[in-house]
Z-matrix of the N, CA and C atoms (Angstrom, degrees):
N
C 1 1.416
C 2 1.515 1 112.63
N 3 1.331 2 114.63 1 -15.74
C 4 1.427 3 105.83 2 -169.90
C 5 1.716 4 93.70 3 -76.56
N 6 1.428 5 124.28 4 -36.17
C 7 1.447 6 90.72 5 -171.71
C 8 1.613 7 129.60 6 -86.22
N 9 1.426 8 104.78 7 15.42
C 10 1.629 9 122.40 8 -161.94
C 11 1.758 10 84.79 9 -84.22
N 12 2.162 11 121.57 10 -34.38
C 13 1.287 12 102.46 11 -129.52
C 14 1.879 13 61.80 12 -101.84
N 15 1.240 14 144.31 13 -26.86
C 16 1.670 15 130.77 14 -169.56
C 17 1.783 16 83.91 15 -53.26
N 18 1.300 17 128.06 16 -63.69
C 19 1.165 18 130.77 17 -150.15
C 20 1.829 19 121.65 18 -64.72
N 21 1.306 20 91.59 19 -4.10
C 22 1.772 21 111.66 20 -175.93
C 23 1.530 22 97.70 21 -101.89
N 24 1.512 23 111.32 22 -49.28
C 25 1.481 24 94.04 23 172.81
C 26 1.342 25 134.93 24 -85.30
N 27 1.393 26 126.83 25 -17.17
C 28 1.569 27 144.96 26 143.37
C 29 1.770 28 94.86 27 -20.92
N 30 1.654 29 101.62 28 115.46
C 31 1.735 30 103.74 29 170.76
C 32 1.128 31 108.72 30 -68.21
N 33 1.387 32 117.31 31 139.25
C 34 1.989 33 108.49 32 169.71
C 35 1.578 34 107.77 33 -87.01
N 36 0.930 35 104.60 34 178.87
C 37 1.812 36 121.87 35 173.88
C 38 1.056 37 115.72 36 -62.18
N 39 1.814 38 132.71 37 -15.83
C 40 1.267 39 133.62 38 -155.97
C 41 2.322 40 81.06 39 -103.08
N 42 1.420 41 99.47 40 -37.77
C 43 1.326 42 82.38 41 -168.96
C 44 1.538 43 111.43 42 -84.75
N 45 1.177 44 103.64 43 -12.17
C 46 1.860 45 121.46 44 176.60
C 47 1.282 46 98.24 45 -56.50
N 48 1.612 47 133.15 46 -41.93
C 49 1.345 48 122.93 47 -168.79
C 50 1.289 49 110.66 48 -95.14
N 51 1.361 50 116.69 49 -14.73
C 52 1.285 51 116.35 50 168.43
C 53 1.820 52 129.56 51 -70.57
N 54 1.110 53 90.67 52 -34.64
C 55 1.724 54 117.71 53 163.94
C 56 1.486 55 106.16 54 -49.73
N 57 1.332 56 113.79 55 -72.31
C 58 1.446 57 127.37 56 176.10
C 59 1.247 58 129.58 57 -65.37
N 60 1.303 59 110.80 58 -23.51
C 61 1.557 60 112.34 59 -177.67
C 62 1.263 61 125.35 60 105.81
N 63 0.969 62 133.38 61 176.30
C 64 1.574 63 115.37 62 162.08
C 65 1.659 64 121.54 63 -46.07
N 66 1.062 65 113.05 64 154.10
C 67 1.454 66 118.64 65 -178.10
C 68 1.978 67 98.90 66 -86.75
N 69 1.423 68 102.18 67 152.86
C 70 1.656 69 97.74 68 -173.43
C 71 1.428 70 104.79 69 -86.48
N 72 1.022 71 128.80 70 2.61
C 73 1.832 72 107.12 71 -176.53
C 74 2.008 73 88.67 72 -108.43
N 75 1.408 74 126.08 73 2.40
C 76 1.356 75 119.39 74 165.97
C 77 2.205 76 107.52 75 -91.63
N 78 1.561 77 106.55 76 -32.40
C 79 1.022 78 85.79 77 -179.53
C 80 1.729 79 99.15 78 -87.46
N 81 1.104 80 145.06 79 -17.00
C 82 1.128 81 141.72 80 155.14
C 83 1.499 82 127.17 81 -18.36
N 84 1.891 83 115.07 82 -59.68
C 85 0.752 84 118.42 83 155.32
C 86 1.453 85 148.86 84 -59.27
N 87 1.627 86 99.47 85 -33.19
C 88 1.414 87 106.91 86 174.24
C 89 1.630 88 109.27 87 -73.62
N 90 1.193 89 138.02 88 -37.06
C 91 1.385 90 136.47 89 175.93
C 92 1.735 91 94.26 90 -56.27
N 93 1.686 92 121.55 91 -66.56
C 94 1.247 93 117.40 92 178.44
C 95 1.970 94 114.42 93 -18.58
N 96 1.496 95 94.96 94 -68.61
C 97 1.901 96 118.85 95 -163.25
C 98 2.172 97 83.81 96 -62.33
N 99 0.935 98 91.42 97 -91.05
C 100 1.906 99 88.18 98 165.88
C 101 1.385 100 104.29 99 12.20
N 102 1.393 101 96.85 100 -100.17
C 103 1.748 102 110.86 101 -150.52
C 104 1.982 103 90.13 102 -71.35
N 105 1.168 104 146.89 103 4.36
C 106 1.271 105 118.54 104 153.82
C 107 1.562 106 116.98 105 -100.19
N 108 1.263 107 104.51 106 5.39
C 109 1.895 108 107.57 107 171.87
C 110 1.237 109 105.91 108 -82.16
N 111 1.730 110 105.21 109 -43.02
C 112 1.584 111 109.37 110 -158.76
C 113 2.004 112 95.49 111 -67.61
N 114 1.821 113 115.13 112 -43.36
C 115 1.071 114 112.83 113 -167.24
C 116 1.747 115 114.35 114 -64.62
N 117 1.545 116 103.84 115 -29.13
C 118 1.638 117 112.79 116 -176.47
C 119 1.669 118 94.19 117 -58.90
N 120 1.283 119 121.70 118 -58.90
C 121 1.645 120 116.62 119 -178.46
C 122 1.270 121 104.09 120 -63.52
N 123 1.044 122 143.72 121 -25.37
C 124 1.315 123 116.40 122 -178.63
C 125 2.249 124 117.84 123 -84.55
N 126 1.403 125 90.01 124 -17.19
C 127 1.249 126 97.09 125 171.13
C 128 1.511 127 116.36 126 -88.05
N 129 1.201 128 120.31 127 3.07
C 130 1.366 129 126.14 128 171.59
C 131 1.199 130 127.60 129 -106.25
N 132 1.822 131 119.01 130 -21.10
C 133 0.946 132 129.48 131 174.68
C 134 1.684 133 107.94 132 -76.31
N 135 1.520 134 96.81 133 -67.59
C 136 1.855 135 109.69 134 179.74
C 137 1.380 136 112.59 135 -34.90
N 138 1.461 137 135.24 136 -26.95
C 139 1.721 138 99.90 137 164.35
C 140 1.534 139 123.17 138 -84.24
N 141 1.625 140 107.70 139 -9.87
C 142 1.544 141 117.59 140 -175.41
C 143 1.881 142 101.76 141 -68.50
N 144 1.132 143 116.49 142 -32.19
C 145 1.129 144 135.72 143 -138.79
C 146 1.962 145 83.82 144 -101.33
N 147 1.191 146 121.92 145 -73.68
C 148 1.044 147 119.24 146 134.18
C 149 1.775 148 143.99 147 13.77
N 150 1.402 149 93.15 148 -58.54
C 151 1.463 150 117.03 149 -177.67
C 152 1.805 151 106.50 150 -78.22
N 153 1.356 152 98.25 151 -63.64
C 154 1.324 153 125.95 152 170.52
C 155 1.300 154 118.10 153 -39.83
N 156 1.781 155 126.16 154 -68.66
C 157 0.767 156 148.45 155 144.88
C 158 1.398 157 131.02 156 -58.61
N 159 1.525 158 108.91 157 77.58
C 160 2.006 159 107.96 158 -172.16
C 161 1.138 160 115.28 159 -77.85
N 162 1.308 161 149.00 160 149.65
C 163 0.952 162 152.89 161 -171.67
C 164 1.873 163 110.29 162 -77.11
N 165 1.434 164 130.31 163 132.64
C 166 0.811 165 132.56 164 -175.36
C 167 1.878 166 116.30 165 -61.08
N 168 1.175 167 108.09 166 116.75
C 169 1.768 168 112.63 167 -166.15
C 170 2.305 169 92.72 168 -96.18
N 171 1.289 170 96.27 169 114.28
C 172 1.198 171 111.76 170 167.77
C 173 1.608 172 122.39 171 -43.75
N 174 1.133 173 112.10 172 163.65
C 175 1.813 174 97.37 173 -174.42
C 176 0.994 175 95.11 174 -120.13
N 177 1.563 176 146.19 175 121.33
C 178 1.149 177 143.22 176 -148.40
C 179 1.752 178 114.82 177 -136.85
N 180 1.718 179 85.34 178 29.03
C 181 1.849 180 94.98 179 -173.12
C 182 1.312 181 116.85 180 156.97
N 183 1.153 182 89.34 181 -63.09
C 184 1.729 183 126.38 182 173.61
C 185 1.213 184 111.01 183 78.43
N 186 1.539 185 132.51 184 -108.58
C 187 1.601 186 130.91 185 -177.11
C 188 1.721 187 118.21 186 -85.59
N 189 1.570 188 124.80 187 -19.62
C 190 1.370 189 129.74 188 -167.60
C 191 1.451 190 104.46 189 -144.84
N 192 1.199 191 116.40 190 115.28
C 193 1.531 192 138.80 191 169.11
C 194 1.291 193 123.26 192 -125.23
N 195 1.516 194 124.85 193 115.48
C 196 1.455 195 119.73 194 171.78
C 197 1.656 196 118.85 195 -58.07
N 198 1.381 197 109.23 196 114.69
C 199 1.247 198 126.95 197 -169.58
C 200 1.891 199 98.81 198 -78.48
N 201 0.904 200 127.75 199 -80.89
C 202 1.411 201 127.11 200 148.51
C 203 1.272 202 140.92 201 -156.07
N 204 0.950 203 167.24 202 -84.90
C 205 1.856 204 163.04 203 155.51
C 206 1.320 205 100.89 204 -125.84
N 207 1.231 206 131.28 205 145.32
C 208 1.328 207 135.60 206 172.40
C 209 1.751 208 119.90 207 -69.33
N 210 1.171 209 121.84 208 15.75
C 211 1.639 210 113.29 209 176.74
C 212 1.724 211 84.32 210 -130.12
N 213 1.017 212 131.69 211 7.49
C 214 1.419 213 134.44 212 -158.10
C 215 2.070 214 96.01 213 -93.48
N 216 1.077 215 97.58 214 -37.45
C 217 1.667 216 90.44 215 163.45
C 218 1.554 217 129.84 216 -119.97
N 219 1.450 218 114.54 217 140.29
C 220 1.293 219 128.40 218 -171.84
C 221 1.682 220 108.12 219 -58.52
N 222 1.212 221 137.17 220 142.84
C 223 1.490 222 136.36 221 137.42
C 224 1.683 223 105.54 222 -20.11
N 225 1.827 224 116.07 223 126.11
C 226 1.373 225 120.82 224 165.43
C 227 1.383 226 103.85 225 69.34
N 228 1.371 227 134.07 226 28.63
C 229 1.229 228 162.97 227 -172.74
C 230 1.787 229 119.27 228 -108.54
N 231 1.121 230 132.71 229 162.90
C 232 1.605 231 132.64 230 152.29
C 233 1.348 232 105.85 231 -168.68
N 234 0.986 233 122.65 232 -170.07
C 235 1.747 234 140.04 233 -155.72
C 236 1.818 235 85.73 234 -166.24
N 237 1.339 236 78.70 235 140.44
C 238 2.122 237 104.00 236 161.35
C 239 1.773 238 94.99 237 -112.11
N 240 1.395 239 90.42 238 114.23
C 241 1.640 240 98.88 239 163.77
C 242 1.617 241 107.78 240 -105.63
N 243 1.350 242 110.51 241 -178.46
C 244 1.563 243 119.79 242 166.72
C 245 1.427 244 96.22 243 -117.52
N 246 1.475 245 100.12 244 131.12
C 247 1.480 246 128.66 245 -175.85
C 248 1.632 247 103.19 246 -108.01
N 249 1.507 248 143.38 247 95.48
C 250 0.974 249 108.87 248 -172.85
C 251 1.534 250 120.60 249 85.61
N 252 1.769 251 93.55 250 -147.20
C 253 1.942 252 96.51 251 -177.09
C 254 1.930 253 76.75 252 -114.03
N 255 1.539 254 142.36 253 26.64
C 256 1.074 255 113.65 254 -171.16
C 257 1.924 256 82.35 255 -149.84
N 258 1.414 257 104.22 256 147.36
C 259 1.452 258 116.38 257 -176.59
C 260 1.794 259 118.22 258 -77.28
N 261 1.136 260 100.97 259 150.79
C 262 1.496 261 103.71 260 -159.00
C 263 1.981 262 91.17 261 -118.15
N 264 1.021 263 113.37 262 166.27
C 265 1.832 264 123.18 263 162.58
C 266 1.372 265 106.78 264 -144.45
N 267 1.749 266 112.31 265 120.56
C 268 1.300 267 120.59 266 158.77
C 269 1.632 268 108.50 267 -102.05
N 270 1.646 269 96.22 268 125.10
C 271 1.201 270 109.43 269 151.14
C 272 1.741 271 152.20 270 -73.74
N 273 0.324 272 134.47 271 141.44
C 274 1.629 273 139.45 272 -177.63
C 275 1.942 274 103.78 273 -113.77
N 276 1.332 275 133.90 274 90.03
C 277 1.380 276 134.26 275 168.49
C 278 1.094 277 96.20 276 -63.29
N 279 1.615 278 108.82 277 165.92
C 280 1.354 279 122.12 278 -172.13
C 281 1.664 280 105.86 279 -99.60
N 282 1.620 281 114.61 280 20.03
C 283 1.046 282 105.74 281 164.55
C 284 1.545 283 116.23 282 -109.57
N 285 1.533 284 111.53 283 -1.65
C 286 1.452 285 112.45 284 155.67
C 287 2.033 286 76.67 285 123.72
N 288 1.479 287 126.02 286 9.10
C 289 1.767 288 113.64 287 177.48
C 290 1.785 289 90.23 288 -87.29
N 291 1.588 290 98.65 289 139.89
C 292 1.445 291 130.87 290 144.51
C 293 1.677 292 107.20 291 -54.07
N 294 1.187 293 111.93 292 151.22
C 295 1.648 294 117.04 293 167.19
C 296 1.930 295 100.27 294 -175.93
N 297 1.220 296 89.40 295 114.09
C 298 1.651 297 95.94 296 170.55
C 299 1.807 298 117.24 297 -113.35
N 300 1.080 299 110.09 298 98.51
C 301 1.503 300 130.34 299 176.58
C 302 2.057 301 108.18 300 -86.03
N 303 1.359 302 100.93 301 142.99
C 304 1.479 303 94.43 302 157.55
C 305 1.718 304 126.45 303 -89.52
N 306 1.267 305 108.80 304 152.41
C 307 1.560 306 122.41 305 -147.02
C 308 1.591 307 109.41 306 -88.95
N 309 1.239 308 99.61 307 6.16
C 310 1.619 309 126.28 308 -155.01
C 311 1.961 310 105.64 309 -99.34
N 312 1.232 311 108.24 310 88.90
C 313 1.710 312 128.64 311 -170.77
C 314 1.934 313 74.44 312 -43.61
N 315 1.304 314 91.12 313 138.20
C 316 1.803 315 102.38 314 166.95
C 317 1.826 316 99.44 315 -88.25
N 318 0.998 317 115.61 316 -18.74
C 319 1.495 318 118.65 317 177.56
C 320 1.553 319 124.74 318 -54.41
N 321 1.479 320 102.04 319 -65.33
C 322 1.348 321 116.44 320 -176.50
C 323 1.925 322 111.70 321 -134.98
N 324 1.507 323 110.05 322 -34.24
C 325 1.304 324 92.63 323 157.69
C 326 1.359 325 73.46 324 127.84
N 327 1.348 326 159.04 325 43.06
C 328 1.040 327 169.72 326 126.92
C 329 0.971 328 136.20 327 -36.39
N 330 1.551 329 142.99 328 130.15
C 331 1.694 330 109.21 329 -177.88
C 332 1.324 331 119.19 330 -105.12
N 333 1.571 332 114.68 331 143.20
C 334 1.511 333 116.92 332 -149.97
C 335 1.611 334 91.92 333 -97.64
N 336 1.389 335 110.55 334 163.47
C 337 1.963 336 114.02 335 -174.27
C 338 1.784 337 94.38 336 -148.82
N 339 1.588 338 108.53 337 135.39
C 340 1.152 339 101.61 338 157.06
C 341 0.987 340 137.48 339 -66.77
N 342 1.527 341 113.10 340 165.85
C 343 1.662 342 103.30 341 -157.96
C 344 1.698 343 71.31 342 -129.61
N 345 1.543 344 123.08 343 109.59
C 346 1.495 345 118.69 344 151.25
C 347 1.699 346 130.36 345 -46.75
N 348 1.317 347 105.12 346 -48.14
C 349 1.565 348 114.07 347 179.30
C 350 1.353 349 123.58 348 -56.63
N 351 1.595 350 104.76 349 -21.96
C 352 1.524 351 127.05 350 176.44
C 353 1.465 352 104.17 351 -89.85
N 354 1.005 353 121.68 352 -45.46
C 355 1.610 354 131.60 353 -147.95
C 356 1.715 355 115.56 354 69.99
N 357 1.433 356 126.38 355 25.92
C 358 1.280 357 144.90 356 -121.02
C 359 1.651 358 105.17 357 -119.11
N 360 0.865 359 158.65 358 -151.02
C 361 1.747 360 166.96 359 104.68
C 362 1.660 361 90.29 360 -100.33
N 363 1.487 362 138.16 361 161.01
C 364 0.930 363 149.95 362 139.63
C 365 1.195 364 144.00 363 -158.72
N 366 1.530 365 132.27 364 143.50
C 367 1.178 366 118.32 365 -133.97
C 368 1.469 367 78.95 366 -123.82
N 369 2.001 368 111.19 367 128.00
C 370 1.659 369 124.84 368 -178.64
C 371 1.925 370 106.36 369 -61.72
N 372 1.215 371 97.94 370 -39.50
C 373 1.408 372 102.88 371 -161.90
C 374 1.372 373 117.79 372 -51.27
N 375 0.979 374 120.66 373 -62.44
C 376 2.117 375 136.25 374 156.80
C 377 0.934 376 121.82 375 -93.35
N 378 1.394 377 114.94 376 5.00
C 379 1.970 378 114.48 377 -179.97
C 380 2.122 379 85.85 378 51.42
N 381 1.623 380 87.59 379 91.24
C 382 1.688 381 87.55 380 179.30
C 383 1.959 382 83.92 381 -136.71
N 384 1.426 383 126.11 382 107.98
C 385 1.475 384 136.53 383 -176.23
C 386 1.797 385 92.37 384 -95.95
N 387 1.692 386 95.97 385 132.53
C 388 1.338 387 124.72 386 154.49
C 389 1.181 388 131.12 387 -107.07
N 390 1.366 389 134.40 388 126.41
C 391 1.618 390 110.38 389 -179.82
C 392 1.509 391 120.21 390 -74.82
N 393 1.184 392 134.10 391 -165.78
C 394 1.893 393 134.54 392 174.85
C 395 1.291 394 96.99 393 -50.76
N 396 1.373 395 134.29 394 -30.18
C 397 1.682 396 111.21 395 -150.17
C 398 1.448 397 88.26 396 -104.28
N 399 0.931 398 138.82 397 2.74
C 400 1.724 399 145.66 398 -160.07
C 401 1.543 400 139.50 399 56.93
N 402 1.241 401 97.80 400 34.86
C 403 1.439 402 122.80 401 173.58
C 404 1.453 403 115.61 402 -79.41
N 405 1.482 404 130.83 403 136.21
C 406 0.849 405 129.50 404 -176.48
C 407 1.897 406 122.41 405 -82.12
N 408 1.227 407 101.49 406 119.96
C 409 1.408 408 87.87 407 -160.88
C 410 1.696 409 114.71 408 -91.45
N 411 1.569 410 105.25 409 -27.01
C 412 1.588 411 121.16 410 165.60
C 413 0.887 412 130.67 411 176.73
N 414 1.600 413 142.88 412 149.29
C 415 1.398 414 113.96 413 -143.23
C 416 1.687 415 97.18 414 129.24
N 417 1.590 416 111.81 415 179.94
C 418 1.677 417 113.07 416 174.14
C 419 1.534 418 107.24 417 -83.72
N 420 1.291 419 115.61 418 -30.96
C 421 1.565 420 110.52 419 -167.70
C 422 2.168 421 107.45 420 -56.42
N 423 1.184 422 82.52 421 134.06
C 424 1.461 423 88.59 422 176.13
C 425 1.468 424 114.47 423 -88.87
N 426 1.201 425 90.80 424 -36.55
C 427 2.032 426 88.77 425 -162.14
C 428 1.700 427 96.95 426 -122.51
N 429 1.188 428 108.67 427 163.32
C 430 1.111 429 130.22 428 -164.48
C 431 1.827 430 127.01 429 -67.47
N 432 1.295 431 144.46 430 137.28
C 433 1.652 432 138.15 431 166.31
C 434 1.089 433 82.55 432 -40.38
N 435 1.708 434 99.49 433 133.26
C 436 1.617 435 126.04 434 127.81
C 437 1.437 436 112.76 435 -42.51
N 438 1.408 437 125.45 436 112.75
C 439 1.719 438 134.62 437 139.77
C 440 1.220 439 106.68 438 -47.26
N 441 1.539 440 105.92 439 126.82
C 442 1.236 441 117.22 440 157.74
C 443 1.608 442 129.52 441 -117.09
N 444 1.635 443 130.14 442 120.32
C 445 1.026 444 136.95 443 175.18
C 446 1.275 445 125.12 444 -10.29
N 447 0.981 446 129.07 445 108.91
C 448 1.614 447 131.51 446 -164.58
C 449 1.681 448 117.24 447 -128.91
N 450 1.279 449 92.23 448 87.66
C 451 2.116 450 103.47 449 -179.00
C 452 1.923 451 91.15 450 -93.27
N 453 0.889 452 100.46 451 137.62
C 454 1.683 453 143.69 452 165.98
C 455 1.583 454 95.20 453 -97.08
N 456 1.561 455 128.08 454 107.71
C 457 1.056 456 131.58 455 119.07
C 458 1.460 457 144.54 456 -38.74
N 459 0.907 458 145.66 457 165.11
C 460 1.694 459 149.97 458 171.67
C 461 1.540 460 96.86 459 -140.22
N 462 1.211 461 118.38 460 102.16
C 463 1.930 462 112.79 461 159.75
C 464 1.318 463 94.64 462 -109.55
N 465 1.368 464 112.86 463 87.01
C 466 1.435 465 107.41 464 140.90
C 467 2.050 466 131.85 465 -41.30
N 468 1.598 467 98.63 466 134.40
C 469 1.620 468 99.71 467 158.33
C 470 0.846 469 142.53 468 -42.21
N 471 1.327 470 140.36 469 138.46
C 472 1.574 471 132.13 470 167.48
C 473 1.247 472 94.58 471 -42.86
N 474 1.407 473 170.94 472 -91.70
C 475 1.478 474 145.16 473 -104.62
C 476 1.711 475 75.54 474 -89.57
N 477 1.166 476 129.89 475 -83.67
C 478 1.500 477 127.84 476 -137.19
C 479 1.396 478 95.13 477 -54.86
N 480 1.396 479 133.35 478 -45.82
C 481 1.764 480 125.23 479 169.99
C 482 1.478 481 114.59 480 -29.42
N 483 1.540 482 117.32 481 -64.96
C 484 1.410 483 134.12 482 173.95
C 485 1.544 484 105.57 483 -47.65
N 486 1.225 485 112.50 484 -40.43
C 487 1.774 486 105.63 485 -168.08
C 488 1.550 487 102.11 486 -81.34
N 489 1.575 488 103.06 487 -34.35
C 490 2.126 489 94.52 488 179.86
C 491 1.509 490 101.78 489 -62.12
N 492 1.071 491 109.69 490 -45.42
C 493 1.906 492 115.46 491 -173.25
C 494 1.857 493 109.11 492 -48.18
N 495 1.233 494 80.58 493 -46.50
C 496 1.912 495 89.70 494 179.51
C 497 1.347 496 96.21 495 -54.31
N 498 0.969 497 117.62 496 -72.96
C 499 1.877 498 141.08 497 -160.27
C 500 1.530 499 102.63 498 -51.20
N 501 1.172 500 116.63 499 -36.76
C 502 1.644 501 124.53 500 -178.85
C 503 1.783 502 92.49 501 -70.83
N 504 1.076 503 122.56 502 -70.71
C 505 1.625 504 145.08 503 -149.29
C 506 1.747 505 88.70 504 -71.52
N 507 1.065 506 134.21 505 -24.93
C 508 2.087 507 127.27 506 -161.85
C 509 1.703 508 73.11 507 -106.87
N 510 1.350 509 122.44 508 -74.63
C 511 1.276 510 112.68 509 -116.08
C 512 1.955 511 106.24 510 -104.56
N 513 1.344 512 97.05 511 -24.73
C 514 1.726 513 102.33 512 -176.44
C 515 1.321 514 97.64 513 -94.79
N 516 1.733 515 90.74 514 156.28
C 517 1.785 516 103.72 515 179.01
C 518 1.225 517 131.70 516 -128.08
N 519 1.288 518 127.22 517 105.00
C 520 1.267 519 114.29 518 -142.83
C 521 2.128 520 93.66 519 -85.17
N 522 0.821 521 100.90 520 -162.91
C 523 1.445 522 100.28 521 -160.63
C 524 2.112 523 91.77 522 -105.88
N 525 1.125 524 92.67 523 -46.23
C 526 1.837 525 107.72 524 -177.64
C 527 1.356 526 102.04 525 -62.43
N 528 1.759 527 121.43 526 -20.72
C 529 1.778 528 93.55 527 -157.42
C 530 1.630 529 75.92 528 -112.02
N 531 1.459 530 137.11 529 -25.28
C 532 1.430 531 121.48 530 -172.17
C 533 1.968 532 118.16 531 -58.48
């Protein structure tokens, strides 16, 4: 019996770790397993969250933007404006017509530029050709430029303002003031 009772009081290994604590290559691991559970949920949540939560889109014009002055482009000419958060192209035909199309390849989302030498719209990305009215002429794009609304201002000068005012006030008659 004496060596049954050395062997009862001899600490074992189960109470050795209890004494000490966890051993460091076990809490090692669990921080390891930890921080890639906690990171897997957090990479699964953040696009839901994301989705839900859209990010606020700036207003960058909205429906009416001065494209530019009317002597400001040549015949067989255009300008890339920003329409919005998305790019716009005014044309100038070489017969003296306005035409404002969006600049936006219906293909891939590209931005389309006139090609003068062509008389053409064309899009670099697939070589995708539109004609002036924004039809797709060949190329990947299937469907056609968005038209865009096109008002022509008149700002008359101070003298010619003053001279319509005259011209209204001498010469027209309104029916109420005769």
């Amino acid at each position: 019996m004496g060596t049954q009772s050395k062997k009862e009081n001899a600490p074992s290994v189960e109470d050795h770790e209890r004494q000490r604590g966890k051993p460091a290559r076990r809490g090692f691991v669990e921080v390891l397993l930890g921080g890639g559970l906690a990171a897997s949920i957090i990479s699964f949540v953040y696009p839901v969250l994301r989705y839900l939560v859209p990010p606020a889109v700036a207003n960058l014009g909205g429906d009416e933007i001065v494209a530019c002055k009317v002597g400001d482009l040549k015949p067989n000419s255009s300008k890339i404006f920003r329409f919005g958060s998305r790019p716009g192209l005014l044309l100038l035909t070489g017969e003296g017509e306005y035409r404002a199309l969006s600049a936006v390849c219906t293909h891939l989302g590209c931005t389309v530029q006139y090609r003068n030498d062509t008389h053409q719209i064309w899009c670099a990305c697939h070589n995708g050709l539109y004609d002036l009215s924004g039809r797709n002429i060949s190329g990947p794009p299937a469907r056609a430029l968005e038209n865009l609304l096109l008002l022509l201002y008149y700002r008359p000068s101070a003298n010619e303002a003053f001279e319509s005012v005259q011209y209204m006030m001498t010469r027209v008659r309104f029916g109420w003031l005769v």
